[in-house]
C-alpha positions, 0 to 999 in steps of 0.5 A: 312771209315776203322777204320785205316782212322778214327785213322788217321784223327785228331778231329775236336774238336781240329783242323779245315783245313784252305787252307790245314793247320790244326789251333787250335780252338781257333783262327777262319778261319776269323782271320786266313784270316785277316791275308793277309792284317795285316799292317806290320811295318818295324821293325815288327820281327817274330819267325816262326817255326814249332812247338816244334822246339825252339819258345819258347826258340827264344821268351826268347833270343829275349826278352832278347836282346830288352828288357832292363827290362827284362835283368836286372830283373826289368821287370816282364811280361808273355812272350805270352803278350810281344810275342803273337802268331800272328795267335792266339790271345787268350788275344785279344791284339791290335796288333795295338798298340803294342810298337815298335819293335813289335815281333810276334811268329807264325806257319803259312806256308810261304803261309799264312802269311800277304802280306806285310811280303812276300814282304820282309817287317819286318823280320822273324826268321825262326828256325828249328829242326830235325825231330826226335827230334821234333816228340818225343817233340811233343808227350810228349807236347800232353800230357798236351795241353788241345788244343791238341788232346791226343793220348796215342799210340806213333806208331799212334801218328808218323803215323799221324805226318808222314802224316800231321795230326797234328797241323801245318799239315807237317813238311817236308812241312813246312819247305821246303815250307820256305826254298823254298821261302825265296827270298820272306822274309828278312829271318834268318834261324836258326836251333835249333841245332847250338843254342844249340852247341853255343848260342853265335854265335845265339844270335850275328846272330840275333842281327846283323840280328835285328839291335840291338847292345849290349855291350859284357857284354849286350851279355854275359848276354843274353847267360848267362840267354838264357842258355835252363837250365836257361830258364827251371828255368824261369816261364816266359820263360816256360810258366808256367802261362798258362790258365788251358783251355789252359795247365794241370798244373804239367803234363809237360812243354813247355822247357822239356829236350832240347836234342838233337840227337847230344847230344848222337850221335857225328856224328850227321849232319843235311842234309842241305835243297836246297833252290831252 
């Protein structure tokens, strides 16, 4: 193999191919495949997102909604313990046991999330982003995830998300792969620039979609504290707690700047997707 396509393949010391889709390592195969027959509850909720395309950012605004502590400031709790990662149990919760409703965040395509979930049980937020945006989030995250494979040259760095060679493989993939199928899915599709544009309107989208009704001052206070500037103010809400095997601390942050293409081009329009 040329020393193009060894640059190209990313390092099994960071990820390993699972039915076509690259996992982190710390979760295993065996886990991932457990996840077909993970019982799902009717009010399970899940965040599915491709990376860096506003998951952290929808774990805070649906924290803010269901939980009343965390509202009013009375509830301390990291947000990986009251949102884990579905496909990466680092702090081997019993999912089990979680209280209700339990809400999930995961990168998983549409293909390898539990049965139950693709016949229409439980509910999935699904939130995208636009591409550029996302490449260049993602490459500043690399930066200082200790689980993610650094690579200093921004050019191959492109080439390989281009082309799938990254965690969660490829972007178009993904998310056509959930738009194409969201018939199988009782589904919300939310893109990160309409949060951004007016968080209002998400946050009453997504409680309508949940069923969870608030007060308009319960409502103002959620927009008021999900703000992404308040989030980056927020240790909880940017995950400043994380394992030093997991992040680098003082390197970066998970909320970075938030910008968006539309922030600096007033005739930016996100091409809608066809679901077929």
């Amino acid at each position: 193999m040329s020393d193009n396509r060894l640059m190209m393949e990313p390092s099994k010391e960071f990820v390993f191919n699972y039915k076509g889709f690259y996992f982190a390592v710390n979760t295993t195969p065996e886990h991932v495949a457990s996840l077909e027959n993970f019982e799902i509850k009717d009010s399970d909720i899940f965040i599915a997102t491709y990376p860096k395309s506003g998951t952290v950012w929808t774990q805070n605004i649906l924290s803010l909604i269901i939980h009343e502590g965390h509202r009013n400031g009375t509830e301390d709790m990291e947000t990986m313990d009251r949102i884990p990662w579905v496909e990466y149990n680092i702090k081997n919760i019993d999912f089990a046991n979680l209280p209700l409703p339990r809400v999930f965040a995961t990168h998983l395509p549409y293909y390898l999330t539990p049965r139950d979930l693709r016949n229409k049980k439980g509910r999935v937020i699904y939130v995208t982003r636009n591409p550029k945006d996302v490449l260049v989030s993602y490459y500043h995250f690399s930066k200082f995830m200790v689980t993610l494979e650094k690579i200093p040259d921004f050019n191959l760095f492109m080439e390989r998300f281009l082309a799938g060679k990254v965690l969660a493989s490829a972007w178009f993939d993904h998310v056509s792969g959930w738009y194409n199928h969201a018939k199988d899915f009782n589904i919300l599709f939310l893109t990160y620039e309409e949060m951004k544009k007016d968080l209002r309107s998400a946050v009453l989208k997504i409680c309508n979609f949940i069923g969870k009704k608030l007060s308009e001052e319960e409502i103002e206070s959620v927009v008021r504290q999900a703000t992404f500037e308040n989030m980056q103010k927020d240790p909880r809400a940017n995950y400043e707690n994380m394992p030093d095997d997991i992040a680098i601390k003082g390197k970066g942050k998970f909320l970075r700047k938030g910008k968006t293409e539309a922030d600096c081009c007033d005739n930016y329009l996100i091409p809608p997707l066809s679901v077929k």
